[in-house]
N, C-alpha and C positions, 0 to 999 in steps of 0.2 A: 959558118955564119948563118944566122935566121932567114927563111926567108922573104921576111915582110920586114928586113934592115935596108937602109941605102946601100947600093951595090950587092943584094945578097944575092942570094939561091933564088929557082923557080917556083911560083907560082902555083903550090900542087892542084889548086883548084881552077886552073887554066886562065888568072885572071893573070895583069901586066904587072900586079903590086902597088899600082896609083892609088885604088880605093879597098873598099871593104868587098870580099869577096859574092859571087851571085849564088844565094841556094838553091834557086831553082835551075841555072847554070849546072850545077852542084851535081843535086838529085838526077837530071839528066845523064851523066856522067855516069853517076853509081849503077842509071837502070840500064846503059846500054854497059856496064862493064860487066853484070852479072847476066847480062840478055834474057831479062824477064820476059822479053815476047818475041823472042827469037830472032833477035836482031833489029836492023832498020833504021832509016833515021826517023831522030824522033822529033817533037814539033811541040805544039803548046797543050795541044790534047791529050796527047802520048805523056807530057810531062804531070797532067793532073791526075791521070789515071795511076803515075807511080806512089805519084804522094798520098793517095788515095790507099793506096794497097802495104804500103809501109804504115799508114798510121792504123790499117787494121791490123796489122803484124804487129805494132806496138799494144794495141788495147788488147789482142790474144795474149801477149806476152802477160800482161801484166793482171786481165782475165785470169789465166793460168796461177799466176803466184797467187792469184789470194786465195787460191783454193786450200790451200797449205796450212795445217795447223797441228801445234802441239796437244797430245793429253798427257797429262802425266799419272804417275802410278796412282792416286789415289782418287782419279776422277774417270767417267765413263762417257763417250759421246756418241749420243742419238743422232742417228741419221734419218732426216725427213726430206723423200723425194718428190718432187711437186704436192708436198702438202702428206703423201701417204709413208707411214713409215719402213726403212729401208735395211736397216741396219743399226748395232750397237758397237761400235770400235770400243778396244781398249786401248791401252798405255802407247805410246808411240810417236810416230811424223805420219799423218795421214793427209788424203788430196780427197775432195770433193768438190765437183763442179760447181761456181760463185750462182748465186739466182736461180740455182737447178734442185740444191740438196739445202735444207735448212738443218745447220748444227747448232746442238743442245749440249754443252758441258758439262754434266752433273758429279758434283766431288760426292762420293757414295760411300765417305770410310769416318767424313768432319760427323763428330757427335753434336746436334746443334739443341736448341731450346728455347725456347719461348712461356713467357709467364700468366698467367691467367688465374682472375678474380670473380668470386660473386657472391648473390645472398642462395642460399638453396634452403630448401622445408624438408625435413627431416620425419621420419617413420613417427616419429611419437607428437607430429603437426608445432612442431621448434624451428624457429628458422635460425640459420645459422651463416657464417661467412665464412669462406674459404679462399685462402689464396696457396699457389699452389708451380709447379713449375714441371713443363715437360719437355724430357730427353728421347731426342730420336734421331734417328739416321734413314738413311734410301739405301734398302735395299733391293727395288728394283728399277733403275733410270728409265727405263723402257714406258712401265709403269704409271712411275712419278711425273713425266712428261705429258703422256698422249694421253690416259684413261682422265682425269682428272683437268681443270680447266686451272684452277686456281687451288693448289693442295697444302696449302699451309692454309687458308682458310677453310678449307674445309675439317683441316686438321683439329681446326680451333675449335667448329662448331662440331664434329664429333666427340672432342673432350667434354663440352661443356654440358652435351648430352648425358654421355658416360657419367660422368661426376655427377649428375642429377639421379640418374638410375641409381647409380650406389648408396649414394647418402638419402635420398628417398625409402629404402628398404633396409637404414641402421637408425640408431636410437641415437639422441643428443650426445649422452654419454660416450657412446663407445666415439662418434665424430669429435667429438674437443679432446675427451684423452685417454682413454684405453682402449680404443681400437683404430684411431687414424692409420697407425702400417697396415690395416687390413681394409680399409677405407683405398688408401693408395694401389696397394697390389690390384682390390677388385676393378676400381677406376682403369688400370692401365690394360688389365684382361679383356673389362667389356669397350675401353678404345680402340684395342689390337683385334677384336673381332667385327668392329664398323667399320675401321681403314680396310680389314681386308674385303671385307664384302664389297667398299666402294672400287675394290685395286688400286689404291694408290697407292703402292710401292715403297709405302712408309712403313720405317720398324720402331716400333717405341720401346727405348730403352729403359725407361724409369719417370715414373710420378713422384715428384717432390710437396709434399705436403709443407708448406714454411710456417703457417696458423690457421687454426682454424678455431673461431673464438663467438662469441653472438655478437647480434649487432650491439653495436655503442648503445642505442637509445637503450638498450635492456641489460648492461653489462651490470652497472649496480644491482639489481635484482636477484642477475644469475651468480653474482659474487656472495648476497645472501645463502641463495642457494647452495653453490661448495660448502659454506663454508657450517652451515645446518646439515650436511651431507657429513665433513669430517666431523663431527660433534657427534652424530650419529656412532659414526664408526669410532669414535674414540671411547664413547659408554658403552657399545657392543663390545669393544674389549676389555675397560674394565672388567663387565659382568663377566665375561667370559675368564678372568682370570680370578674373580671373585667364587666364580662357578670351580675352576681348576683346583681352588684353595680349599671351598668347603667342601667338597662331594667325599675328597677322601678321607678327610676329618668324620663325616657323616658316619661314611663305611666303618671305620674302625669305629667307630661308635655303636652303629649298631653291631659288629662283629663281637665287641666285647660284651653287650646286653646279652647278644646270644651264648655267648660262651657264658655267662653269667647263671641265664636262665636255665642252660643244659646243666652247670652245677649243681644251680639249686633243685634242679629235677632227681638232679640223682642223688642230692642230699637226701630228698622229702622220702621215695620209695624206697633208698637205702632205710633209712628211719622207718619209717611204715614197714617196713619188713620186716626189720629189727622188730620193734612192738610187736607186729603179730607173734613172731616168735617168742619174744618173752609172754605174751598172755598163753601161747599155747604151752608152755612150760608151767607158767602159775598154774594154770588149769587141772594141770594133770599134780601137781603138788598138791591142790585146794580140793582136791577128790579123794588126795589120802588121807588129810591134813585140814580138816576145814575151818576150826576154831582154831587152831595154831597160826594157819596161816590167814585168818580173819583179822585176825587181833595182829600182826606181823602187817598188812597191809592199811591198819588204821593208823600203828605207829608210824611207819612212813612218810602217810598222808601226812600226818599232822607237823613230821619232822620238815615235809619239805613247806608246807603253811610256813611253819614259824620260821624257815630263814629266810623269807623270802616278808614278815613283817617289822615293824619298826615300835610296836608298840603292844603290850600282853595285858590282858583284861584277866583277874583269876577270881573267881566266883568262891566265895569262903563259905564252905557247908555252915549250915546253921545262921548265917547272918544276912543282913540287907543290902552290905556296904560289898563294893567290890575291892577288888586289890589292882592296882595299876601301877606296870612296869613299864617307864619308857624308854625301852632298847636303845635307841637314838641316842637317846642322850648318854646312857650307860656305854656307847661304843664311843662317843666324843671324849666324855671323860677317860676313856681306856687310851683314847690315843693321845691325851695331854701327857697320862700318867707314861706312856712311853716317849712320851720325848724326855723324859728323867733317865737319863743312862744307867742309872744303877739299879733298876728294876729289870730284870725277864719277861721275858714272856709269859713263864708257870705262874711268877708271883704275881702280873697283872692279872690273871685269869685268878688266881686267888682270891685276888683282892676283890675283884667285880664281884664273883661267888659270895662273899662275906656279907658285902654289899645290900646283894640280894638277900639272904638270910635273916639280916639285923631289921631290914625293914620289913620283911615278913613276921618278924616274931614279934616287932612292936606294933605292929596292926594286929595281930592274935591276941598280945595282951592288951590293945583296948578296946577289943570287941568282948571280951570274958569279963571286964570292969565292966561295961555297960550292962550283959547280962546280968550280973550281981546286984545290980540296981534295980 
């Protein structure tokens, strides 16, 4: 049975069970059963002085627990004692004294980021806009903490520095679009070399370039611009393929004039050679031979004249009138009369002859009429 039932048990706190029990009755009780002051009875003074020494015993107690705190494996805790630093705990259950040691939790493994915008002026005096994002972690909590007052903003105004130095000393071009990765890489070099010098404990993992484009008020303009850029580069390569198509056409061209020229070179001196050898030959024939071979070289002459004309003028001793044969036509006529299949060759050449003959002798006979007159 309960104690505080009708008819129960006793009292443990020395009361009758009428009412609600006395704690300070109580607390008296507890101090002389452990003899905090080595006995004695105690009184009203004796009993404040326990309650007094219990409720510090309580706030140690509970002093003590707050000192108590988890890190886990992926975070590091600074320890700052009255203000100066003490220690870096790792992973664990550790205790530091509460209002003695100020701890600082730094997760040192989260890849974290932050994004950042602006206008920047550009090496060739272009301004330009950049937006852009950076990756970083803490690599030293120690660091990241105490050297630095406020390090993400300073983070920010060393990027924006950096980002000004780079793109200050690149060309519009290479910032909008064929050099941004090298834009980014130099950015994140000359931020990693400001964090360190500041120590803040920051590692920069990577620069994210997202655009980087001109301003709005000037986009239209720079859009003229590309796009008189690709136009450019689109007739550089025509001609360049115009160029690839003629050159070699050219070459053979003139390969072949030369091989041409070298021909006819060696045609001409072959020739010329030749000649001189046959005049040295005639020479020495026309030293043993000189009216034989006089008369042998007029015939010749005259043989390569006449087939080489179209028309014979023959001067008729004793008369005024000439005699005129028009080879021309004598060779027209020779080639009518061959397309008659039943004629030769001999018999055209006959016939031409006869030709010749009948009109020669009737121009004889009427030039001997007129004499006669």
């Amino acid at each position: 049975m309960a104690w505080n039932e009708p008819g129960g048990g006793r009292d443990p706190w020395g009361g009758n069970g009428d009412g609600p029990p006395d704690i300070e009755e109580a607390l008296k009780k507890l101090t002389e059963k452990f003899n905090f002051f080595g006995g004695g009875s105690g009184g009203g003074k004796d009993g404040s002085k326990s309650l007094l020494l219990i409720s510090l015993v309580v706030v140690a107690l509970i002093w003590g627990l707050l000192g108590f705190y988890q890190v886990d494996e992926k975070e590091q805790a600074v320890v700052l004692r009255l203000g100066q630093y003490s220690e870096t705990y790792g992973s664990g259950l550790h205790w530091n004294p509460p209002f003695v040691d100020s701890v600082t939790v730094i997760n040192v493994t989260e890849e974290r980021q932050y994004p950042a915008r602006g206008l920047m002026l550009t090496q060739d005096e272009n301004i330009v806009e950049i937006s852009l994002t950076v990756q970083y972690n803490i690599s030293n909590a120690k660091d990241f903490v105490i050297n630095i007052k406020d390090p993400e903003t300073s983070l920010k105004q060393a990027t924006d520095s950096a980002l000004r130095h780079v793109v200050g000393s690149t060309g519009l071009d290479g910032v909008i679009s064929t050099g941004r990765e090298q834009v980014a890489l130099g950015t994140a070099d000359k931020l990693q070399i400001l964090l360190d010098m500041y120590g803040s404990g920051i590692n920069v993992v990577k620069i994210n370039i997202k655009e980087s484009r001109p301003p709005t008020e000037v986009k239209a303009a720079y859009d003229d611009v590309i796009r008189a850029r690709e136009d450019l580069e689109r007739l550089v390569n025509e001609a360049q393929a115009y160029s690839n198509g003629i050159i070699p056409e050219a070459r053979g061209e003139a390969q072949r004039l030369r091989e041409e020229a070298e021909g006819y070179k060696s045609q001409v001196v072959s020739k010329s050679e030749g000649e001189a050898k046959r005049f040295s030959k005639l020479l020495a024939e026309y030293q043993k031979a000189p009216k034989v071979t006089r008369q042998r070289l007029y015939i010749d002459a005259v043989e390569e004249m006449m087939t080489q004309s179209t028309k014979i003028l023959v001067d008729v001793e004793g008369g005024n009138n000439m005699l005129y044969l028009p080879l021309d036509k004598l060779v027209q006529q020779s080639g009518t009369t061959q397309r008659n299949p039943g004629l030769s060759n001999d018999q055209m050449i006959d016939r031409i002859a006869n030709d010749v003959i009948e009109k020669l002798q009737r121009n004889s006979d009427r030039i001997q009429a007129e004499r006669r007159r």
